[in-house]
MMTF fields as JSON, N, C-alpha, C and O atoms, coordinates in Angstrom:
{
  "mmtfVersion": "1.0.0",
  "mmtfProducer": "UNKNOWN",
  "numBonds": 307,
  "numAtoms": 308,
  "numGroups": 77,
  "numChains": 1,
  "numModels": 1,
  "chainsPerModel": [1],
  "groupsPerChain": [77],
  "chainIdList": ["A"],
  "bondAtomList": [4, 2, 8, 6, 12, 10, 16, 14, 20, 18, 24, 22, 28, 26, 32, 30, 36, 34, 40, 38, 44, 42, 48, 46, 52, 50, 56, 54, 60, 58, 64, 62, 68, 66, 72, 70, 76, 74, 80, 78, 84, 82, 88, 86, 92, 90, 96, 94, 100, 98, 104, 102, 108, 106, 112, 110, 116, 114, 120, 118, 124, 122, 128, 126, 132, 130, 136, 134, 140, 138, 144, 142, 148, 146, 152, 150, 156, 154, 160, 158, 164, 162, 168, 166, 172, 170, 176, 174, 180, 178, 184, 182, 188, 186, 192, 190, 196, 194, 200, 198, 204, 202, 208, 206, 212, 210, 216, 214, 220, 218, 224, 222, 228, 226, 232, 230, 236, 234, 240, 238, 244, 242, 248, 246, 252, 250, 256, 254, 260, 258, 264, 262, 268, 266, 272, 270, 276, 274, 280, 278, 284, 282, 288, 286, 292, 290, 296, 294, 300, 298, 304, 302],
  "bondOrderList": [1, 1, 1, 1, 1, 1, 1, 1, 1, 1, 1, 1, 1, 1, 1, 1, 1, 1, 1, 1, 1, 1, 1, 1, 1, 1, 1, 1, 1, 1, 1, 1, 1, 1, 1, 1, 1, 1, 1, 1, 1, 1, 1, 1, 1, 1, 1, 1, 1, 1, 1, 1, 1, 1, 1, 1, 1, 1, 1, 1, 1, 1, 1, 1, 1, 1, 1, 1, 1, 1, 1, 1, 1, 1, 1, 1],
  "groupList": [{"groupName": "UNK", "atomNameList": ["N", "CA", "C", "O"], "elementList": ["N", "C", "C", "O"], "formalChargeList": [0, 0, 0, 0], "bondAtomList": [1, 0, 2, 1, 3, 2], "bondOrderList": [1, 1, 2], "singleLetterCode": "X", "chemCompType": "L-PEPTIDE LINKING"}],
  "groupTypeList": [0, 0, 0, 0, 0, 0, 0, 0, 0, 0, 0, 0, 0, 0, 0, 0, 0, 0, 0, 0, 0, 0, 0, 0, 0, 0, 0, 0, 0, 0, 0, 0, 0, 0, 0, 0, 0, 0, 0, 0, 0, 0, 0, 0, 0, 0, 0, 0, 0, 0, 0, 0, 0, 0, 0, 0, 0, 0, 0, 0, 0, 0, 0, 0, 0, 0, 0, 0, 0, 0, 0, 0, 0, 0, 0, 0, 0],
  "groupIdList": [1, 2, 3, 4, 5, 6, 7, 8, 9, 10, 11, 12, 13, 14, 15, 16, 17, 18, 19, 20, 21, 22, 23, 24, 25, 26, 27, 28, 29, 30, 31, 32, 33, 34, 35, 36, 37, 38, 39, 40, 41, 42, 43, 44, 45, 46, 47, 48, 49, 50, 51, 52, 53, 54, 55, 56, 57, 58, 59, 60, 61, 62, 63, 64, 65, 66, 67, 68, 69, 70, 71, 72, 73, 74, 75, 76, 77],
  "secStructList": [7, 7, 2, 2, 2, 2, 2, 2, 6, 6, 1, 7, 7, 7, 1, 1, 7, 7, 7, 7, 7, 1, 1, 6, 6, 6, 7, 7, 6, 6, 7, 1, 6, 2, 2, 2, 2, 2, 2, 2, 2, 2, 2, 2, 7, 7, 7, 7, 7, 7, 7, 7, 2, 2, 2, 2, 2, 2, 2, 2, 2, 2, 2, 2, 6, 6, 1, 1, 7, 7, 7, 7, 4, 4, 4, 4, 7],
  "xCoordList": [8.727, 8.756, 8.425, 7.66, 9.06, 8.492, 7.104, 6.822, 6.806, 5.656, 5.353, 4.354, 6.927, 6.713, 7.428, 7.168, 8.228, 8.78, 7.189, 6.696, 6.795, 5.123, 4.727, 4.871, 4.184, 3.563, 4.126, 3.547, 5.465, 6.121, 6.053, 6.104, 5.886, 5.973, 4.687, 4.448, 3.739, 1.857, 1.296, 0.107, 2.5, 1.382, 0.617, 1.284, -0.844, -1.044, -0.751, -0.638, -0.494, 0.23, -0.427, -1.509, 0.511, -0.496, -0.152, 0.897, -1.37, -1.506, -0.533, -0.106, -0.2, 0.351, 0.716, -0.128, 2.237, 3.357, 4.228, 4.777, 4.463, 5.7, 6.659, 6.543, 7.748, 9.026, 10.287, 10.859, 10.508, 11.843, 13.194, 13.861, 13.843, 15.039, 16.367, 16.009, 17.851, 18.636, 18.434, 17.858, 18.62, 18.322, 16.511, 15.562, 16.54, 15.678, 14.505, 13.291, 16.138, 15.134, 14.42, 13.311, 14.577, 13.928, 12.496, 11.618, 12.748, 11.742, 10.525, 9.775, 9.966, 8.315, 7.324, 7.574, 6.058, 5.519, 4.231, 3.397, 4.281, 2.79, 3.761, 3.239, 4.9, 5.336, 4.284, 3.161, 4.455, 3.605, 3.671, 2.729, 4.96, 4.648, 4.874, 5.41, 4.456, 4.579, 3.959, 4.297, 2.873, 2.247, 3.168, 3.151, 3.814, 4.468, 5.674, 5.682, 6.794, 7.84, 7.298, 8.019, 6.184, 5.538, 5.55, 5.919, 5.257, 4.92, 5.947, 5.746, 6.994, 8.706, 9.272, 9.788, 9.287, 9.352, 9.334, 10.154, 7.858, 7.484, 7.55, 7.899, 7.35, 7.556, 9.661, 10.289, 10.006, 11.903, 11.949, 13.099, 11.602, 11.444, 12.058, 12.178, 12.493, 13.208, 12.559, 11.415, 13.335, 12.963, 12.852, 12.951, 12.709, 12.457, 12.82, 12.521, 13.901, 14.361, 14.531, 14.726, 14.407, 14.738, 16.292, 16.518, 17.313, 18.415, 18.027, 17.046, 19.068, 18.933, 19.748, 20.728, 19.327, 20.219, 21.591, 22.547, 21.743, 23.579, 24.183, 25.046, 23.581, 24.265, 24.456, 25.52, 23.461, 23.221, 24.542, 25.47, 24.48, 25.954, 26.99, 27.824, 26.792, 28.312, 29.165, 30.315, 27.981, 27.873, 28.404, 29.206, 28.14, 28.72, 29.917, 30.639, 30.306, 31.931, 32.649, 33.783, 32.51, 33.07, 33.195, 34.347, 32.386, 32.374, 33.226, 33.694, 33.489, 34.021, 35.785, 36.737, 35.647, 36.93, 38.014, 39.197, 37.207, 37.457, 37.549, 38.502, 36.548, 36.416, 36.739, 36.628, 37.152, 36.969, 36.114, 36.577, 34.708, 33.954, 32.855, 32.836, 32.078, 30.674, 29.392, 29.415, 28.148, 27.302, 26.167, 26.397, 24.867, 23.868, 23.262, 23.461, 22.978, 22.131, 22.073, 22.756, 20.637, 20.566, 21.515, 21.356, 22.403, 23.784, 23.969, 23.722, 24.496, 24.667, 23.481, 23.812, 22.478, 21.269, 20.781, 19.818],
  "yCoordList": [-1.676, -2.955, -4.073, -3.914, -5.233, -5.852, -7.3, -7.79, -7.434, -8.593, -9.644, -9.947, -10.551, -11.643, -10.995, -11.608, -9.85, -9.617, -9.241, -9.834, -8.203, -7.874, -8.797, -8.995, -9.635, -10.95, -11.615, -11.802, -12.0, -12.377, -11.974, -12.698, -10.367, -9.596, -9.289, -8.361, -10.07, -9.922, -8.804, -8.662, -7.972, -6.866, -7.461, -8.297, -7.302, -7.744, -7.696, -6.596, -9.004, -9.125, -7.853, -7.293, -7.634, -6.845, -7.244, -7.699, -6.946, -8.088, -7.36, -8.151, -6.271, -5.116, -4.296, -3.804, -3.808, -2.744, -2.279, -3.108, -1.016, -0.601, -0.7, -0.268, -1.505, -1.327, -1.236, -1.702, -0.471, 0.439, 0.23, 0.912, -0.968, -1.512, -1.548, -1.232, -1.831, -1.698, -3.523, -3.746, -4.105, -5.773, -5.806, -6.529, -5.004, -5.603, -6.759, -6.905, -7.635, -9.347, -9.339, -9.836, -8.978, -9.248, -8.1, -8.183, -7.28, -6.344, -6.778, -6.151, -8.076, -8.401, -7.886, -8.091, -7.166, -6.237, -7.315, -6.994, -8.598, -9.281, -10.801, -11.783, -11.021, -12.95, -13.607, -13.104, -14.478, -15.679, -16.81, -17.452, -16.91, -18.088, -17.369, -18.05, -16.212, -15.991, -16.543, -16.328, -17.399, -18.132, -19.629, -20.477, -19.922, -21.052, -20.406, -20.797, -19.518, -19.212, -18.736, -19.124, -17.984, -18.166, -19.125, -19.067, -20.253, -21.614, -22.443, -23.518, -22.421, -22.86, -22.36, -23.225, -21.043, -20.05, -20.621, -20.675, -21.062, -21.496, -23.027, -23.487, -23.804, -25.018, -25.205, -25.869, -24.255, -24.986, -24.022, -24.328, -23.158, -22.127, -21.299, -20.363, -21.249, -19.879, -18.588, -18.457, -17.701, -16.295, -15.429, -16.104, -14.364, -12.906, -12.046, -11.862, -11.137, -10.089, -9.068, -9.459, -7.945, -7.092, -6.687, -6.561, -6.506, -5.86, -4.566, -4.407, -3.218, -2.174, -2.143, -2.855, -1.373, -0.814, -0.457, -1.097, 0.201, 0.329, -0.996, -1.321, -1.902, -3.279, -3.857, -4.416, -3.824, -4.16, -3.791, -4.567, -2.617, -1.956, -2.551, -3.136, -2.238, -2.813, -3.88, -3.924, -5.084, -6.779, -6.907, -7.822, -6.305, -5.926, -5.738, -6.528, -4.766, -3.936, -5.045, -5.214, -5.73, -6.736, -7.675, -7.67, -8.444, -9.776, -9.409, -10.308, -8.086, -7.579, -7.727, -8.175, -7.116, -6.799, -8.128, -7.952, -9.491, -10.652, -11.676, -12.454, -11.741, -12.97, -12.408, -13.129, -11.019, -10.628, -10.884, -11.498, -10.611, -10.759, -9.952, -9.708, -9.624, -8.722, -9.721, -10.682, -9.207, -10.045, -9.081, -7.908, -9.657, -8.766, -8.057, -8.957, -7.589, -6.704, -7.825, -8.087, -8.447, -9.462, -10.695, -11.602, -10.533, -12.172, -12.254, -13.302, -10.895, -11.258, -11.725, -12.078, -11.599, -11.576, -13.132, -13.241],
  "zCoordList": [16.259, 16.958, 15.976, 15.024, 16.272, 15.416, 15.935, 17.029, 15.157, 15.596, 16.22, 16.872, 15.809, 16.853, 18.506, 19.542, 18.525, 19.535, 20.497, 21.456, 19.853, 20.621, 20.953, 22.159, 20.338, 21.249, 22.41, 23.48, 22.06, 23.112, 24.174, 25.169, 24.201, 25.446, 25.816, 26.589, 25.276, 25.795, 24.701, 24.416, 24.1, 23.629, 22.601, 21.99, 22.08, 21.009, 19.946, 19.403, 19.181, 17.632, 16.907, 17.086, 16.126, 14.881, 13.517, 13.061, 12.923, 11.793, 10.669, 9.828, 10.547, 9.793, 10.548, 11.297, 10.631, 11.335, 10.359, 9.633, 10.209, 9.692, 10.955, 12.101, 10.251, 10.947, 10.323, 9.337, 11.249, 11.008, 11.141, 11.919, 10.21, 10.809, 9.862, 8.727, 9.908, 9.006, 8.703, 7.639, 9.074, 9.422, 8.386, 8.691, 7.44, 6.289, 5.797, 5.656, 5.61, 5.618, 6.934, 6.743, 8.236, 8.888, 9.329, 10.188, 8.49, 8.19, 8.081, 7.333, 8.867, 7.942, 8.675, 9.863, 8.487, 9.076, 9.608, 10.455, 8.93, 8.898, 9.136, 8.609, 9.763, 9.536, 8.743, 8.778, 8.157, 7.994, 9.047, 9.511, 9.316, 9.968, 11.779, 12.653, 11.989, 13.376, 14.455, 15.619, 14.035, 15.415, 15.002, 15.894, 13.952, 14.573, 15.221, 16.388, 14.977, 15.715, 17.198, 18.117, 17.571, 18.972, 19.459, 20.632, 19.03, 19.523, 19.273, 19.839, 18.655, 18.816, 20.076, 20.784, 20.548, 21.469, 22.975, 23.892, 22.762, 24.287, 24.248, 25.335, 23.448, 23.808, 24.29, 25.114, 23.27, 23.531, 24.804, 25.122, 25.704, 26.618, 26.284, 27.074, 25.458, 24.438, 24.71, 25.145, 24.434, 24.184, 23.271, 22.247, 22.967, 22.01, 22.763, 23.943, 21.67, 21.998, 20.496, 19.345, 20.907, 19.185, 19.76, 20.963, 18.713, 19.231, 18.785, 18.057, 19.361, 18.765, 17.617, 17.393, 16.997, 15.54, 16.11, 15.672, 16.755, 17.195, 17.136, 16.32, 18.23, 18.0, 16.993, 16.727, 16.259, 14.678, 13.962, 13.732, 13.681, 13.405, 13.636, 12.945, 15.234, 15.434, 15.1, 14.665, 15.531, 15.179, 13.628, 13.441, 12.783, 11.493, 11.384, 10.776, 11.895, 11.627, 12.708, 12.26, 13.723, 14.829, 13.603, 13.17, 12.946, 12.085, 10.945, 10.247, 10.67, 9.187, 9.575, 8.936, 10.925, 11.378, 12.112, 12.403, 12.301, 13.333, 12.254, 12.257, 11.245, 10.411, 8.863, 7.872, 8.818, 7.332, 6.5, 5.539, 6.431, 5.497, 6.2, 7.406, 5.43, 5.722, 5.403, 4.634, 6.269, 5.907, 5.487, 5.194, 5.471, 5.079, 6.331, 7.148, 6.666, 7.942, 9.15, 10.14, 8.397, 9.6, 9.847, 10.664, 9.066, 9.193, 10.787, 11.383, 11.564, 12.577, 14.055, 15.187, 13.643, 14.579, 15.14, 15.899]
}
């Protein structure tokens, strides 16, 4: 899971997580700036969501196959 998604959803932040994702760059186990993207979050009434890795995938091979070009893991997120 990742960190700012936990909070979002009440569980408590944790200050350090391994997480487990193909989407890399977005791999950060500790954000720095996660209490400001919390607080971007709720002031615009925005939300948090993690996608799954399948989508991940897919969102890839869809953008490779529609726009011809590939991106990095997280391009499509």
């Amino acid at each position: 899971m990742f960190p700012i998604i936990e909070a979002y959803d009440g569980i408590l932040p944790c200050e350090s997580c391994q997480t487990d994702t193909i989407a890399k760059s977005l791999a950060i186990g500790n954000p720095p700036d996660g209490f400001y993207s919390l607080k971007v979050i709720e002031q615009s009434s925005g939300s948090a969501t993690a996608a799954p890795e399948k989508e991940i995938a897919e969102c890839i091979k869809l953008l490779a196959e529609t726009e011809g070009f590939f991106t990095e893991t997280a391009g499509e997120l």
